[in-house]
VOGU-3710 file (C-alpha; in Angstrom, 3 decimals, decimal comma):
1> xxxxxxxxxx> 0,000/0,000/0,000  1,561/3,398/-0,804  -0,473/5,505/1,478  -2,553/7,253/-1,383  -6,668/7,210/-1,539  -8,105/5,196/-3,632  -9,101/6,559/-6,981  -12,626/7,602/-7,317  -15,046/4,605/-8,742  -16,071/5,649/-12,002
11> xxxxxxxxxx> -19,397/5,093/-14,024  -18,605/2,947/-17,078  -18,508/4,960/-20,585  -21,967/5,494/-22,208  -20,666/6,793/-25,171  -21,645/4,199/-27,980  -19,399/2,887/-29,228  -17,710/3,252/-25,789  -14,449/5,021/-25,289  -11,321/3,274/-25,029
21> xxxxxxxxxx> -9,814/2,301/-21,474  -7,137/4,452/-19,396  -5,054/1,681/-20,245  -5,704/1,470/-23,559  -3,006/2,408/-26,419  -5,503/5,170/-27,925  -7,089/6,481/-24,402  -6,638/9,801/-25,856  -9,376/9,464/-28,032  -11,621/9,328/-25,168
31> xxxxxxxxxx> -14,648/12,191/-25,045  -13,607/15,484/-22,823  -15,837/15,709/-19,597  -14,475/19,184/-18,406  -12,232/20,941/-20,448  -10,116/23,778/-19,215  -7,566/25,360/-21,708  -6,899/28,340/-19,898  -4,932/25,930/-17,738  -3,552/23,839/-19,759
41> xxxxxxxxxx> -5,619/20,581/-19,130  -8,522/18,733/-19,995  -10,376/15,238/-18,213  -11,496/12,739/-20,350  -13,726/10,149/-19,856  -11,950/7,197/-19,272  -10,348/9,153/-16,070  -7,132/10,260/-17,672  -6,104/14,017/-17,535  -4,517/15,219/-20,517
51> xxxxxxxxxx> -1,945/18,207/-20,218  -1,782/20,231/-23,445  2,083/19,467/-23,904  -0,210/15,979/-24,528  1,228/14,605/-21,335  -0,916/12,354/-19,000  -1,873/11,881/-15,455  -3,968/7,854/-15,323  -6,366/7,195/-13,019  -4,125/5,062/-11,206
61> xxxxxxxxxx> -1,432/7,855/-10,254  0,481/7,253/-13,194  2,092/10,202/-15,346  3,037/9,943/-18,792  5,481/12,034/-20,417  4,531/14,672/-22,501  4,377/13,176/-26,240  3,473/16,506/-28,286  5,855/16,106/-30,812  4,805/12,674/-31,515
71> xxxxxxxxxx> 1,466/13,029/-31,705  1,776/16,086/-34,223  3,905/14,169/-36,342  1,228/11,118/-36,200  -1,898/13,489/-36,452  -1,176/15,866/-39,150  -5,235/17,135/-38,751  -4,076/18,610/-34,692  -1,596/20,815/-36,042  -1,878/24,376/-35,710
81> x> -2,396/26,419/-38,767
//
């Protein structure tokens, strides 16, 4: 045990078709629940917080560096104009 709470229970998706998992490969293409750009970070469905460097706290505690670069280069459509 590390001391932490326990993370929240969380409602299964109702999105149809449902969003992918926080463990997932592709949970960033879960739907935003509460966006908030003016600082820098967005929730998703699936429980993940995404950072807008594209960098990601799970569910579970884990962080994820952030991958901007990578996911430009992979997603020519989120590039800015």
């Amino acid at each position: 045990m590390n001391g932490l709470p326990a993370a929240p229970r969380r409602h299964s998706c109702t999105h149809v078709p449902a969003c992918p998992t926080a463990e997932a490969a592709d949970r960033d293409a879960a739907h935003v629940l509460s966006a908030h750009p003016e600082q820098g970070w967005s929730l998703l469905c699936n429980g993940v917080v995404v950072f807008e460097d594209f960098g990601e706290l799970l569910p579970n505690g884990e962080c994820t560096g952030a991958r901007r670069a990578a996911l430009l280069l992979a997603s020519p459509h989120r590039r800015a104009s």
